[in-house]
Backbone as XML, in Angstrom:
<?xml version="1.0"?>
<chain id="A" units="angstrom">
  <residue number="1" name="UNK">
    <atom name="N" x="0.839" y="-1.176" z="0.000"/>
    <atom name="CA" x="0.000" y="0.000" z="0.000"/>
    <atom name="C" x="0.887" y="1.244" z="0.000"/>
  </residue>
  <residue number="2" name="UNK">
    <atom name="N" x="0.415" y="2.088" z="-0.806"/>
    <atom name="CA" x="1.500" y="3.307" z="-0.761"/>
    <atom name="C" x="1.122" y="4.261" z="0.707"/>
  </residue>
  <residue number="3" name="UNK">
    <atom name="N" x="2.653" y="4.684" z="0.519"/>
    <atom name="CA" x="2.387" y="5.854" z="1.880"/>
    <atom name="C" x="1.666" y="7.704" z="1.584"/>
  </residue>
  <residue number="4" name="UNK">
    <atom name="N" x="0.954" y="7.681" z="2.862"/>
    <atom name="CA" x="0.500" y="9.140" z="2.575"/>
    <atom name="C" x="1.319" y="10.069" z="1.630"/>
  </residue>
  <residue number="5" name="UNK">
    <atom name="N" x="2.702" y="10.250" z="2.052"/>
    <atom name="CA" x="2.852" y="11.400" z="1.518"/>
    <atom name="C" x="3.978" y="11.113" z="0.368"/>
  </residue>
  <residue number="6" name="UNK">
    <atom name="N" x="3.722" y="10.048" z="-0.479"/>
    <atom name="CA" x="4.024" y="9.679" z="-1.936"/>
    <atom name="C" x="3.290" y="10.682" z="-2.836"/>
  </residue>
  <residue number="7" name="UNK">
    <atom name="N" x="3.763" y="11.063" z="-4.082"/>
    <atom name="CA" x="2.930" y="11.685" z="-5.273"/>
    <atom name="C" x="2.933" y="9.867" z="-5.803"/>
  </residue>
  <residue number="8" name="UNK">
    <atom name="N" x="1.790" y="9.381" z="-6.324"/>
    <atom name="CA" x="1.600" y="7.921" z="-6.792"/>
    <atom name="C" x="0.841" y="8.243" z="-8.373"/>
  </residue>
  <residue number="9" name="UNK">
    <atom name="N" x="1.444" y="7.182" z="-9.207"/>
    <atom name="CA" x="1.173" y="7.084" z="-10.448"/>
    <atom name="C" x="0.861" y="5.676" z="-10.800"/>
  </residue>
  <residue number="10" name="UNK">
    <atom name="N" x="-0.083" y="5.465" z="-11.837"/>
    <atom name="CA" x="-0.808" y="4.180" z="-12.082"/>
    <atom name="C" x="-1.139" y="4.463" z="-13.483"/>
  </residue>
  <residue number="11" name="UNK">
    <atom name="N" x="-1.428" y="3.234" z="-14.406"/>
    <atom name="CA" x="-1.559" y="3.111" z="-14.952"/>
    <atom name="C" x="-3.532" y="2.302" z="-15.339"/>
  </residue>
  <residue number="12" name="UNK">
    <atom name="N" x="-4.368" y="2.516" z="-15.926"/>
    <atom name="CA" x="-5.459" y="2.233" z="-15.464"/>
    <atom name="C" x="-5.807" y="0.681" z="-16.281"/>
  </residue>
  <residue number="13" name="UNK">
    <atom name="N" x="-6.848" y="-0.397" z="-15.452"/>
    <atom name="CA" x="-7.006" y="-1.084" z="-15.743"/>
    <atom name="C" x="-7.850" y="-2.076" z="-16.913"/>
  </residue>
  <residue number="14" name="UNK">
    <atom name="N" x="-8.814" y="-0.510" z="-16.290"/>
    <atom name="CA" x="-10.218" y="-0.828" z="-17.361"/>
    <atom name="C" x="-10.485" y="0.738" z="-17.731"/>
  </residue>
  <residue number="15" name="UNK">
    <atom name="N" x="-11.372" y="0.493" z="-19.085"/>
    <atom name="CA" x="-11.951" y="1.722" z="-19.892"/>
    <atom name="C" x="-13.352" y="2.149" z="-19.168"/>
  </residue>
  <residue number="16" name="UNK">
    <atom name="N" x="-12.909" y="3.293" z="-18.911"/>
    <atom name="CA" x="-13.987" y="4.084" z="-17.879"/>
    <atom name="C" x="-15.297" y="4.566" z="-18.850"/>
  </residue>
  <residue number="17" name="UNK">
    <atom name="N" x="-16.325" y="4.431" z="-18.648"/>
    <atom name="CA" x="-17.367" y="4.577" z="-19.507"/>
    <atom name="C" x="-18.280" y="6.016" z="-19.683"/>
  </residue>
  <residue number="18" name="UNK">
    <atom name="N" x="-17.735" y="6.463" z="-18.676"/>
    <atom name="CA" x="-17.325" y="8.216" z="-18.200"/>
    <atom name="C" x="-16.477" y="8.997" z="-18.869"/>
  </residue>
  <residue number="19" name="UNK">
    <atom name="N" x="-15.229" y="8.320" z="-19.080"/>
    <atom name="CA" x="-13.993" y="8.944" z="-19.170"/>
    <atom name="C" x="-13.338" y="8.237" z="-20.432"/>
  </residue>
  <residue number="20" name="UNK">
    <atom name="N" x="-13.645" y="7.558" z="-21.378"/>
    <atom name="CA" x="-12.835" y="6.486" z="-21.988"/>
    <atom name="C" x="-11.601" y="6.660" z="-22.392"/>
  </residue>
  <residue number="21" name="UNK">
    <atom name="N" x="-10.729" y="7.978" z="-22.921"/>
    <atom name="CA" x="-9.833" y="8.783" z="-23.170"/>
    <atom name="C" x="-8.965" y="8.274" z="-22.227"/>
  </residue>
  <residue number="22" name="UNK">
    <atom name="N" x="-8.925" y="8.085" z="-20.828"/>
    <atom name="CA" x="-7.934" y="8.202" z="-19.857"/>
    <atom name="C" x="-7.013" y="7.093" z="-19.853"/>
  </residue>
  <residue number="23" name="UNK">
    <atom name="N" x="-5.916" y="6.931" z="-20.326"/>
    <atom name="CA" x="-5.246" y="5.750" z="-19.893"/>
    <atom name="C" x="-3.910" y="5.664" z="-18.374"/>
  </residue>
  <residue number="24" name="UNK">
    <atom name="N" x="-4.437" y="6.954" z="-17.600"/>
    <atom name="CA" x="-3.093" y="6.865" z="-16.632"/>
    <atom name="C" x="-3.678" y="7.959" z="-15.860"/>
  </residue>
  <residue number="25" name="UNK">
    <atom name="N" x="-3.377" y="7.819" z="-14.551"/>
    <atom name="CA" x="-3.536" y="8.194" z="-13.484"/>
    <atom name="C" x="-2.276" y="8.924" z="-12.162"/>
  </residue>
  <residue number="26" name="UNK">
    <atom name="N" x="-1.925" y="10.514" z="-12.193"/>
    <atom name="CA" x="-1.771" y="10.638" z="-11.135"/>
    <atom name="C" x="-2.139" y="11.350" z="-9.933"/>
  </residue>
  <residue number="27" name="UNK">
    <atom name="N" x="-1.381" y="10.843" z="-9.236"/>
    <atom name="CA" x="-2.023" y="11.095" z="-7.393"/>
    <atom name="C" x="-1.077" y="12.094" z="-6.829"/>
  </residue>
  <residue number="28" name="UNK">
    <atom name="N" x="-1.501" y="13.370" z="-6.868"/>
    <atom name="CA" x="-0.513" y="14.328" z="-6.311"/>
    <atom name="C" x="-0.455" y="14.792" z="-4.927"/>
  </residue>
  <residue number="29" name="UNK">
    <atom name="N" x="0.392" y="14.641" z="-4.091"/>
    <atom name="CA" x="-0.150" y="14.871" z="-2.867"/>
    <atom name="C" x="0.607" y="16.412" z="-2.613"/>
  </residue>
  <residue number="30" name="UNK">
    <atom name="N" x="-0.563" y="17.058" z="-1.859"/>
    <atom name="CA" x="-0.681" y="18.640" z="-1.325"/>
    <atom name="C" x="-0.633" y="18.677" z="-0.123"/>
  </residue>
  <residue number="31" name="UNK">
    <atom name="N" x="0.103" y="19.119" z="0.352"/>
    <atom name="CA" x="-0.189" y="19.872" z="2.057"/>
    <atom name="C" x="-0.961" y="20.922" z="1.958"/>
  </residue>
  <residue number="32" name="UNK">
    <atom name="N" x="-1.881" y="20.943" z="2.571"/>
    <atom name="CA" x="-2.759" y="22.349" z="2.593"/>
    <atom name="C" x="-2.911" y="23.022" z="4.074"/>
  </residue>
  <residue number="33" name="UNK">
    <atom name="N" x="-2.957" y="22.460" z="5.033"/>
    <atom name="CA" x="-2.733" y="22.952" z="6.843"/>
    <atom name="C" x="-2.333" y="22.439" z="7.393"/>
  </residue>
  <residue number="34" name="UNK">
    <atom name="N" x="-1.572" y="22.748" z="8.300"/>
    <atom name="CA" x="-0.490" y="21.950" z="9.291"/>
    <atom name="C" x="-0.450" y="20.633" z="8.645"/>
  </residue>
  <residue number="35" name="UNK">
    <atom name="N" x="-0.956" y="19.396" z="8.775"/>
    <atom name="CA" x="-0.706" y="18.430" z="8.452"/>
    <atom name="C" x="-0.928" y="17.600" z="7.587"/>
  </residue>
  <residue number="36" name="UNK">
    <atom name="N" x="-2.330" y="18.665" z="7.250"/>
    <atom name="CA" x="-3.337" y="17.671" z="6.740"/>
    <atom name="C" x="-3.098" y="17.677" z="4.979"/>
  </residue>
  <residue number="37" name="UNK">
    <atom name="N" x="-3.640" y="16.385" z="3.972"/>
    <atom name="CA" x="-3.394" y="16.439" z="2.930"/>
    <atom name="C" x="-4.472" y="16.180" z="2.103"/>
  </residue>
  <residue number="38" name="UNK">
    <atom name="N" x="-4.540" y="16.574" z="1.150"/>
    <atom name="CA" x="-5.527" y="15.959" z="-0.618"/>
    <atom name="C" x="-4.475" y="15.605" z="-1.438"/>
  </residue>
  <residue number="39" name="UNK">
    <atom name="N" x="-5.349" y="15.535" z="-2.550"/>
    <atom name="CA" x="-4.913" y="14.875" z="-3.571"/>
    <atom name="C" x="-5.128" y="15.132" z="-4.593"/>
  </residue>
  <residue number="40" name="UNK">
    <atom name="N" x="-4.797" y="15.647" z="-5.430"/>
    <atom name="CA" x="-5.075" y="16.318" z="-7.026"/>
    <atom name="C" x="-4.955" y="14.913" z="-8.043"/>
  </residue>
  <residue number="41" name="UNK">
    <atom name="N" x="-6.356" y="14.306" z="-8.305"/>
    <atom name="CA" x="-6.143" y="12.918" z="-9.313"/>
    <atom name="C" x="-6.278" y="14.064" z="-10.575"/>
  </residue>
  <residue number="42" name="UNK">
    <atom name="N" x="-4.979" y="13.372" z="-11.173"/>
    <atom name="CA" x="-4.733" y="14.341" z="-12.778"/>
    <atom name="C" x="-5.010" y="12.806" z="-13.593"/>
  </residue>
  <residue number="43" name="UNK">
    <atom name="N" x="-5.852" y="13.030" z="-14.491"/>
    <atom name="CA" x="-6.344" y="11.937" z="-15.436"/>
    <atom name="C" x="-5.825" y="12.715" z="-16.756"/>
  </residue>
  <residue number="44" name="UNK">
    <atom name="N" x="-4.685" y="11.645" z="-17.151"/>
    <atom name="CA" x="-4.052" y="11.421" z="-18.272"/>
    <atom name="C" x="-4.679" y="10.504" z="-19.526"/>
  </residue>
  <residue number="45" name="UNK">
    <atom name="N" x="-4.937" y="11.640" z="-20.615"/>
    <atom name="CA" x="-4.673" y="10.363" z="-22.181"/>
    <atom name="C" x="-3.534" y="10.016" z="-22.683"/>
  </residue>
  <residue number="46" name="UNK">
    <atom name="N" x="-2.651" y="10.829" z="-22.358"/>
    <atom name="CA" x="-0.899" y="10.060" z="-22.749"/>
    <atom name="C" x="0.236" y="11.109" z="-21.503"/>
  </residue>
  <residue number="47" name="UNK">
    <atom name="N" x="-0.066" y="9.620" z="-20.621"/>
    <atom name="CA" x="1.201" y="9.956" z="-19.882"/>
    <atom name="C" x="2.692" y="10.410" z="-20.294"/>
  </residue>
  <residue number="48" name="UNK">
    <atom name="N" x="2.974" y="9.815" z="-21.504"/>
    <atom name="CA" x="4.572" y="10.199" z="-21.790"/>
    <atom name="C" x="4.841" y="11.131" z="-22.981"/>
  </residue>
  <residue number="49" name="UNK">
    <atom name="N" x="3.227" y="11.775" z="-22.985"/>
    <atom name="CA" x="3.259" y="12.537" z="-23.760"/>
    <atom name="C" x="2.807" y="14.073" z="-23.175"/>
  </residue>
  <residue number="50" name="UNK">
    <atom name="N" x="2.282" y="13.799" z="-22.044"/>
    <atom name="CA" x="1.634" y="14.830" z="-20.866"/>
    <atom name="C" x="0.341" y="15.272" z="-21.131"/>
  </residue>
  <residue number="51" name="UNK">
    <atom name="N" x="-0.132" y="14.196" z="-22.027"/>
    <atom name="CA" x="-1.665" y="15.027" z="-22.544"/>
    <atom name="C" x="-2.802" y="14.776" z="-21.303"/>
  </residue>
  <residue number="52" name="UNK">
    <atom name="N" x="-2.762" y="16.477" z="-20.612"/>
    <atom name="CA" x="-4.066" y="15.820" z="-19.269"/>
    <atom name="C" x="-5.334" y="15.429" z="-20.309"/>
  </residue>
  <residue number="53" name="UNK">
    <atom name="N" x="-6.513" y="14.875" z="-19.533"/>
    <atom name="CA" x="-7.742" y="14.754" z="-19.920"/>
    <atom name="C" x="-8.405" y="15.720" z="-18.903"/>
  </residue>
  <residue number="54" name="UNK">
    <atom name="N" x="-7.909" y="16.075" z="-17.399"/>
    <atom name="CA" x="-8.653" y="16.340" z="-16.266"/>
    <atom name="C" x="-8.069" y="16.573" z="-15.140"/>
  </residue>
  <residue number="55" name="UNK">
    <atom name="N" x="-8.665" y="16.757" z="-14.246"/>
    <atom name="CA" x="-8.246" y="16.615" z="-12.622"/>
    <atom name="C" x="-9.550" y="16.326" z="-11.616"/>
  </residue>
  <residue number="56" name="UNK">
    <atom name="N" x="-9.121" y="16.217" z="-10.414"/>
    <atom name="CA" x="-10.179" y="16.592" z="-9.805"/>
    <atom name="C" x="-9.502" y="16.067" z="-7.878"/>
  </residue>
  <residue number="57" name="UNK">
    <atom name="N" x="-10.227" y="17.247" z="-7.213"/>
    <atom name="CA" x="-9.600" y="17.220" z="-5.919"/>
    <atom name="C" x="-10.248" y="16.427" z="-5.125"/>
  </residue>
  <residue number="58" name="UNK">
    <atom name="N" x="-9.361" y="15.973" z="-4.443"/>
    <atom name="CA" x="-9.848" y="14.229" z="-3.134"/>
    <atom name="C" x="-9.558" y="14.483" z="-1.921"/>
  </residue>
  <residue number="59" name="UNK">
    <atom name="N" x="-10.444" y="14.563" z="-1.199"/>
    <atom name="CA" x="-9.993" y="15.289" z="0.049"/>
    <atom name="C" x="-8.970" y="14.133" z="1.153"/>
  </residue>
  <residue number="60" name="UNK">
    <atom name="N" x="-8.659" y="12.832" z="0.449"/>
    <atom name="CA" x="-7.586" y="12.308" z="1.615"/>
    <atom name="C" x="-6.931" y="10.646" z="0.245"/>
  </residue>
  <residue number="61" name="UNK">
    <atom name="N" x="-6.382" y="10.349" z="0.941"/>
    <atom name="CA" x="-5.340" y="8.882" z="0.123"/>
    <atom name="C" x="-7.030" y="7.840" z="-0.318"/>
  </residue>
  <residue number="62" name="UNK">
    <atom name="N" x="-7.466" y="7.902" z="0.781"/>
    <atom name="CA" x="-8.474" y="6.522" z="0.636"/>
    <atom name="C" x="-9.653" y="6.643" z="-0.308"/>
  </residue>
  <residue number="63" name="UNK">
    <atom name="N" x="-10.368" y="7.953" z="-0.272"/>
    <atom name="CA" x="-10.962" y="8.341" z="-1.340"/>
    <atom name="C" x="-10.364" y="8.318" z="-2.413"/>
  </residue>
  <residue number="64" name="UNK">
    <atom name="N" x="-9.067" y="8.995" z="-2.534"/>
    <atom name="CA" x="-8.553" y="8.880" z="-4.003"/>
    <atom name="C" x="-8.593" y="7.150" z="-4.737"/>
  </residue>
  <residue number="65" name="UNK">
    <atom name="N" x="-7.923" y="6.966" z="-3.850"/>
    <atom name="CA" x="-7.690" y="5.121" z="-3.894"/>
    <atom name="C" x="-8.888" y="4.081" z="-4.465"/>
  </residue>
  <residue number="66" name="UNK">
    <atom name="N" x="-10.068" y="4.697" z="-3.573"/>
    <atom name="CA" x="-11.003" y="3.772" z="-3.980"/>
    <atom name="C" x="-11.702" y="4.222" z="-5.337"/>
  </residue>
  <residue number="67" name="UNK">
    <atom name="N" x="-11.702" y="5.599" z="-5.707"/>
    <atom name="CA" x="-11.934" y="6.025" z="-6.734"/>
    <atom name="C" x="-11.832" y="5.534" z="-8.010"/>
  </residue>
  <residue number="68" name="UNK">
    <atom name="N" x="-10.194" y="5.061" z="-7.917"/>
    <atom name="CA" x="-9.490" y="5.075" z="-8.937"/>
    <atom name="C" x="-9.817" y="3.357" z="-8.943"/>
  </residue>
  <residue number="69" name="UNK">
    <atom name="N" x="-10.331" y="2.541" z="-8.125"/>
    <atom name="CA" x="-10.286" y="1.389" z="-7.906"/>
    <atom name="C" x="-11.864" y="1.288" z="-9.166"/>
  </residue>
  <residue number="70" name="UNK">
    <atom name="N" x="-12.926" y="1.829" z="-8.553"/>
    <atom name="CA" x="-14.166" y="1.824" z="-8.936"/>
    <atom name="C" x="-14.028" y="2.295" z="-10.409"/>
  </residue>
  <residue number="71" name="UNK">
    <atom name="N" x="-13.619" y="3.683" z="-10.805"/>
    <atom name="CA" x="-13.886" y="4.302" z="-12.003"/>
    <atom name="C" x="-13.102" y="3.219" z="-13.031"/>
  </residue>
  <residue number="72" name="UNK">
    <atom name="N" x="-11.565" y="3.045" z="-13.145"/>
    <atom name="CA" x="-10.364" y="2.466" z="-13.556"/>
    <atom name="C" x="-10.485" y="1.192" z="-13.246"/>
  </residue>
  <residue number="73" name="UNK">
    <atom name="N" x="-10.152" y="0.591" z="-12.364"/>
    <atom name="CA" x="-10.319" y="-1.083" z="-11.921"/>
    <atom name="C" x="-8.874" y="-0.692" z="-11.513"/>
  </residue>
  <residue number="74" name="UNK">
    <atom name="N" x="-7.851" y="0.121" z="-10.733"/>
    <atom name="CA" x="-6.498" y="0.162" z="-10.396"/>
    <atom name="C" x="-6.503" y="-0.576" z="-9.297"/>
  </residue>
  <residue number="75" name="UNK">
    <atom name="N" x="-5.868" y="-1.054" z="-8.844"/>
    <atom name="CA" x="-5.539" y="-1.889" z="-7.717"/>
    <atom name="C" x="-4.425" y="-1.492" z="-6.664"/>
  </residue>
  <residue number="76" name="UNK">
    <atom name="N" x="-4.213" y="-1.758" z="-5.519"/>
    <atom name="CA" x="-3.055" y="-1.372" z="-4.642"/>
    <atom name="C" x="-1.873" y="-1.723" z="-5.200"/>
  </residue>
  <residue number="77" name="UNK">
    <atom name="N" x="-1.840" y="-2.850" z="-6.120"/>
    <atom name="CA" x="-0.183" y="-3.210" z="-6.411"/>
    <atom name="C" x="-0.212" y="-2.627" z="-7.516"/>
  </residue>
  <residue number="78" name="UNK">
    <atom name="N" x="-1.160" y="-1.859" z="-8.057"/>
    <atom name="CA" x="-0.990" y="-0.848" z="-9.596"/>
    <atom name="C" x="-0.064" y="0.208" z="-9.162"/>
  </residue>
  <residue number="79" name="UNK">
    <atom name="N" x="-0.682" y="0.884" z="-8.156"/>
    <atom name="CA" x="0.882" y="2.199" z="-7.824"/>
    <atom name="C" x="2.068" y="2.180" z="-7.822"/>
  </residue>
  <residue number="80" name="UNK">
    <atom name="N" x="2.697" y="3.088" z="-8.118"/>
    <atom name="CA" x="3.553" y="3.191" z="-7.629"/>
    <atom name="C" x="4.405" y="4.665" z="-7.298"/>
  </residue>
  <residue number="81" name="UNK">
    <atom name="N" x="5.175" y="4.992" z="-6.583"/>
    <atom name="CA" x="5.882" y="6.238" z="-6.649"/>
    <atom name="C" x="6.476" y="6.935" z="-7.503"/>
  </residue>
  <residue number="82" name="UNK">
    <atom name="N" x="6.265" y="8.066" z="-7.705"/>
    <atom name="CA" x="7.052" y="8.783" z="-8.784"/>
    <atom name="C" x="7.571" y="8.995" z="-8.539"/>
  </residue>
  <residue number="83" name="UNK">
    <atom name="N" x="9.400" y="9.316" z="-9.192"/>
    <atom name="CA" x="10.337" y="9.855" z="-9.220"/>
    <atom name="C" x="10.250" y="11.268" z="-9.011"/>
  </residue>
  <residue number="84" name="UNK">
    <atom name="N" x="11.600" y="12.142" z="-8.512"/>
    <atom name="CA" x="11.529" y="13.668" z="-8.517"/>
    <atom name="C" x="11.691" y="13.905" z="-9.905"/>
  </residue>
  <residue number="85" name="UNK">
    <atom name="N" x="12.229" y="13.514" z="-10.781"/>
    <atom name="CA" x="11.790" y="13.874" z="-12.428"/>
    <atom name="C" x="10.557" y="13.660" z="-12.845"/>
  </residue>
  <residue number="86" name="UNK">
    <atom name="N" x="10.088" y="12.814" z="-12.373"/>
    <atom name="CA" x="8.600" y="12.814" z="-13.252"/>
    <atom name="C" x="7.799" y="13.717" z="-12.656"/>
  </residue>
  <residue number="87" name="UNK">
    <atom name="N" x="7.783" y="13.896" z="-11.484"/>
    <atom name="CA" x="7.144" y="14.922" z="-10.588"/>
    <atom name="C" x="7.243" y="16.188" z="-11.316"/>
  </residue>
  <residue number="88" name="UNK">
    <atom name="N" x="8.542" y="16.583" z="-11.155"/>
    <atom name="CA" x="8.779" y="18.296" z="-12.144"/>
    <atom name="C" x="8.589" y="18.207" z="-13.295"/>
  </residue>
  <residue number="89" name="UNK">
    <atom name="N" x="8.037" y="17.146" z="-14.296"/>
    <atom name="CA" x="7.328" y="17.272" z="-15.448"/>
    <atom name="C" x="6.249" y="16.930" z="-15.602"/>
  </residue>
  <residue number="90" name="UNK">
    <atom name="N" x="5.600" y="17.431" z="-14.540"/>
    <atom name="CA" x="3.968" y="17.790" z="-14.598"/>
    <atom name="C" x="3.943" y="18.854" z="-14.803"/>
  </residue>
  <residue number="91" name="UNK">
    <atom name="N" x="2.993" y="19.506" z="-15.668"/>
    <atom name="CA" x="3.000" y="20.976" z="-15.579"/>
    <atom name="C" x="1.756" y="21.493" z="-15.012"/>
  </residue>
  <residue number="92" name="UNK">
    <atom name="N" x="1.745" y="22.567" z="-14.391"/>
    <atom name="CA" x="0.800" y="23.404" z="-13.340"/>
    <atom name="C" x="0.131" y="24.790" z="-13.844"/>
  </residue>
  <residue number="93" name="UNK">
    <atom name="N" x="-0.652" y="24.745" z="-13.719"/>
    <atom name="CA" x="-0.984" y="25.677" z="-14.067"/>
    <atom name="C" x="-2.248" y="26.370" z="-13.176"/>
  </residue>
  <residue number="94" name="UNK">
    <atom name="N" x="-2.199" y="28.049" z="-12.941"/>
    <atom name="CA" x="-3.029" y="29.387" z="-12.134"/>
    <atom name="C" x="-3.555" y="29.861" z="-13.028"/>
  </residue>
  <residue number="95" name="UNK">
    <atom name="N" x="-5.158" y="29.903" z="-13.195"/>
    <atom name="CA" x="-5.322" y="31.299" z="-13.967"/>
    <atom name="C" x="-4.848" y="31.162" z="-14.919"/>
  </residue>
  <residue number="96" name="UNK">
    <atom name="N" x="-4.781" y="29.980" z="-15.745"/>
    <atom name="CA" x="-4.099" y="29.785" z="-17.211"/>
    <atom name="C" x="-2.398" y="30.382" z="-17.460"/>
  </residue>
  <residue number="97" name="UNK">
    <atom name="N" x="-1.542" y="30.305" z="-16.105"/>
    <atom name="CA" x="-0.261" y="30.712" z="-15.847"/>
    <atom name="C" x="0.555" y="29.520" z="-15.839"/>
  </residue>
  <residue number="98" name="UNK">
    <atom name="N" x="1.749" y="29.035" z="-16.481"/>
    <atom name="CA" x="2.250" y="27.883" z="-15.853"/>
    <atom name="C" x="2.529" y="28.338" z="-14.404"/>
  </residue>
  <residue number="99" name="UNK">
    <atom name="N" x="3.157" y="27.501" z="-13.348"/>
    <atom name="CA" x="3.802" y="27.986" z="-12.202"/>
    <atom name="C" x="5.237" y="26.664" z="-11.710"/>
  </residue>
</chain>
């Protein structure tokens, strides 16, 4: 099982009937007050190409988790940790600003 404060990336299992576009999944983790964390699920159509499809905010690990379990079919041994390179090639964006 991954740890809280991993950014986690997956690859998805099944074609979402919602979403069919998405083939990859990541799990960004945010500190937002003293301790506490979410999760920014960024839904990818080409991970190694950076094409988002989406996002959407999860207010803790287990929601995200089961989410991605239900929508995707991902599983606990689907995650895994991202590297600090793959991390800094996500791109972010404010107000249509990179940051």
């Amino acid at each position: 099982m991954p740890e809280s404060t991993n950014h986690l990336f997956a690859y998805v299992r099944k074609i979402s009937d919602f979403r069919p576009d998405v083939t990859a999944i990541v799990l960004f983790n945010l500190k937002v007050e003293d301790d506490y964390r979410v999760y920014l699920e960024i839904r990818f159509k080409d991970y190694g190409k950076l094409q988002i499809e989406g996002d959407h905010l999860m207010l803790g690990l287990d929601e995200a988790l089961e989410s991605a379990k239900f929508e995707y079919g991902i599983l606990p041994i689907d995650w895994r940790v991202m590297s600090e390179a793959e991390i800094q090639r996500i791109p972010f964006f404010v107000g249509g600003t990179s940051v």
